[in-house]
N, C-alpha and C positions, 0 to 999 in steps of 0.2 A: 524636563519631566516635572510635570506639578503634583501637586499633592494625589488630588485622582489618580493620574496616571499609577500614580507609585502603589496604589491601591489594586489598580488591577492586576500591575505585577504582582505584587504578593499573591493575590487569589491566584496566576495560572503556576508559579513557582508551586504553590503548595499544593496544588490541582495534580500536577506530573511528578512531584516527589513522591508522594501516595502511591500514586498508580504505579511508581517505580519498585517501590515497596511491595507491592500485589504482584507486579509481573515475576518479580526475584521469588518470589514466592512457586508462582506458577512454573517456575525454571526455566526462564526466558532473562537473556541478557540484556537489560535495559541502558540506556545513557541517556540521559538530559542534555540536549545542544539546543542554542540559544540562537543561532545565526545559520545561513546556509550556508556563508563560508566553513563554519565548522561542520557541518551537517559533511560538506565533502572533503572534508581534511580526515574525519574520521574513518569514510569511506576508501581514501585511499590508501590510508595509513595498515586498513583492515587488509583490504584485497591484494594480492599480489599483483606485480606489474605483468608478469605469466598466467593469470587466473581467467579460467574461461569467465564467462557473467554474461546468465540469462536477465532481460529485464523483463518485470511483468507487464500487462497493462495499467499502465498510472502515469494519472494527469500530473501528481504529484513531481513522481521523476523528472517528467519531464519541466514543468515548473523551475526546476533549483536547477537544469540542467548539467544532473549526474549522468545524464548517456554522452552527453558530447564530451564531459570529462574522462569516459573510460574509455569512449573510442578515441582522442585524441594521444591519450599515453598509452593505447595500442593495447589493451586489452582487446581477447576477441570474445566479442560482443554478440548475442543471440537475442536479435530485436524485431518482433512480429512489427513493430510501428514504422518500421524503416520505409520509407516511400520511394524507394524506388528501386524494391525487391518485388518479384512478381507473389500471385497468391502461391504458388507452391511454393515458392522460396518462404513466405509468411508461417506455412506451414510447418516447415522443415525447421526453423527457427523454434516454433513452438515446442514442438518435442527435443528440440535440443537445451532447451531452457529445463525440462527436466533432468540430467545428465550433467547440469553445468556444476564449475567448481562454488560458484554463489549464485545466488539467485536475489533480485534486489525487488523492491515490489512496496506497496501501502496495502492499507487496509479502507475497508468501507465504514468499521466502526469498533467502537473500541469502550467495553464500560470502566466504570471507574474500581471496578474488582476485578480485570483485567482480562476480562475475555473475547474474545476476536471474532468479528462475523464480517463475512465476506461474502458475495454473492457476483458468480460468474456465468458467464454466455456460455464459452467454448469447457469449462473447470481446468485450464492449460496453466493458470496464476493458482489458483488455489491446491490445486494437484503439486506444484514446486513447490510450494510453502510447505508441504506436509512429508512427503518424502524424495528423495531421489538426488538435488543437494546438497553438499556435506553443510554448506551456511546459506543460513536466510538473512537479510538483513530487510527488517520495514522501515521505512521513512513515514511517522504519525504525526501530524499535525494536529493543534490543537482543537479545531473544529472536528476530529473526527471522536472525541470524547464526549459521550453518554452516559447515562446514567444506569440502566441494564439494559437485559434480553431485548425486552420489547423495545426499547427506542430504538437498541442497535440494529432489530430489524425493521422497523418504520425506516429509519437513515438509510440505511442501504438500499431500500426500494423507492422511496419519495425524496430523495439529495442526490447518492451516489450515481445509480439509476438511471433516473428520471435525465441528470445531467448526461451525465454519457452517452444516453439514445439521442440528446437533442445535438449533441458535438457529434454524433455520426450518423445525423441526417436521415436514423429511422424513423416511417412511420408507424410511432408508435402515440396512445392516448398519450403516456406522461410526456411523452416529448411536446406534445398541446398544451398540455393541461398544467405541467410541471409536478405531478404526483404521480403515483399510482394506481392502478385503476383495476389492476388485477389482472391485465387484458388478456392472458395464456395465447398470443398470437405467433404465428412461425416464424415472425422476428423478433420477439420477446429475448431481452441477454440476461433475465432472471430465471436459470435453467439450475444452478448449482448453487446451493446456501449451504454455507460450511460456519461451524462453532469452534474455537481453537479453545478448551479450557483448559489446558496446560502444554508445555512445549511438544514438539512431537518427542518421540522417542528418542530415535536415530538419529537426529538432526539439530547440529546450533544456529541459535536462533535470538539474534541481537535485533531489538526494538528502538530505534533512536526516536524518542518524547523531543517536539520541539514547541514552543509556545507559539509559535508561526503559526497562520489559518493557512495551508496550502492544499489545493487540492480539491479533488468533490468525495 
């Protein structure tokens, strides 16, 4: 590491210590991990070996490949992405990710005074974040920190979005264009924008900050 480098560690260290400080605030259980080996040490360390675990839609997850971790030690697993469950089976998954004993998932964006925005096709990931449950746990990479409201809603419609239609091959303008376009079309997956400004109620709700870029 040279000297820059050790520079920009400090900015995203003091970047996610802050925002650690916001979300405790918010009543959200934060951790700071640095590596994805820790990112799923903590996760297993969290979940029981008997825990059900819905995942949500995230590129993230699957990135650090925390699904093959939970299905290999035999957690049962509630995964709409499974490819080689039919669409009803997809379904059935969905509504059981509600119900589950955790529920594991990212976010689309995240400001630095710690409020959450997220924006769904089906509202099957954002509906588990908020109740039904007993723990959430987000995996947030550093690329998805903003600076407020409005960015974290630009991010989620022209990043998170835009990325997502073009990985599932809908024809949509940003999957062209790479932004938003506003286009309200019957395959549009911005149907549900949800704001988290402080933990749900009912529900624990652990945020692991990593300085990692993973994810859209």
């Amino acid at each position: 590491m040279n000297e820059f480098d050790s520079v920009s560690v400090w900015h995203k260290e003091t970047i996610l210590e802050e925002l650690s400080v916001k979300l405790k605030k918010r009543g959200f259980n934060p951790v700071i991990l640095n590596t994805v080996d820790a990112i799923k040490e903590f996760i297993l360390n969290t979940i029981p070996d008997n825990a059900t675990v819905g995942l949500g839609g995230s590129v993230t997850l699957r990135e650090t490949g925390i699904d093959f971790m939970l299905n290999s030690r035999g957690n049962i697993v509630f995964d709409h992405w499974d490819g080689s469950t039919s669409p009803q089976e997809k379904l059935d998954a969905r509504r059981k990710q509600l119900t589950a004993d955790y529920f594991l998932t990212s976010v689309n964006a995240i400001t630095v005074d710690g409020e959450i925005v997220n924006i769904d096709g089906a509202g099957n990931r954002v509906a588990s974040m908020i109740f039904g449950p007993r723990h959430v746990i987000a995996v947030v990479g550093y690329n998805k920190i903003v600076s407020n409201l409005d960015e974290a809603l630009w991010r989620a419609k022209n990043i998170a979005s835009a990325k997502n239609c073009k990985r599932l091959n809908l024809d949509t303008p940003c999957a062209q264009k790479g932004y938003c376009m506003d286009c309200k079309l019957p395959n549009s997956i911005c149907r549900v924008t949800t704001i988290l400004d402080y933990k749900p109620m009912l529900t624990e709700f652990s945020i692991i900050l990593t300085p990692l870029e993973i994810g859209y």
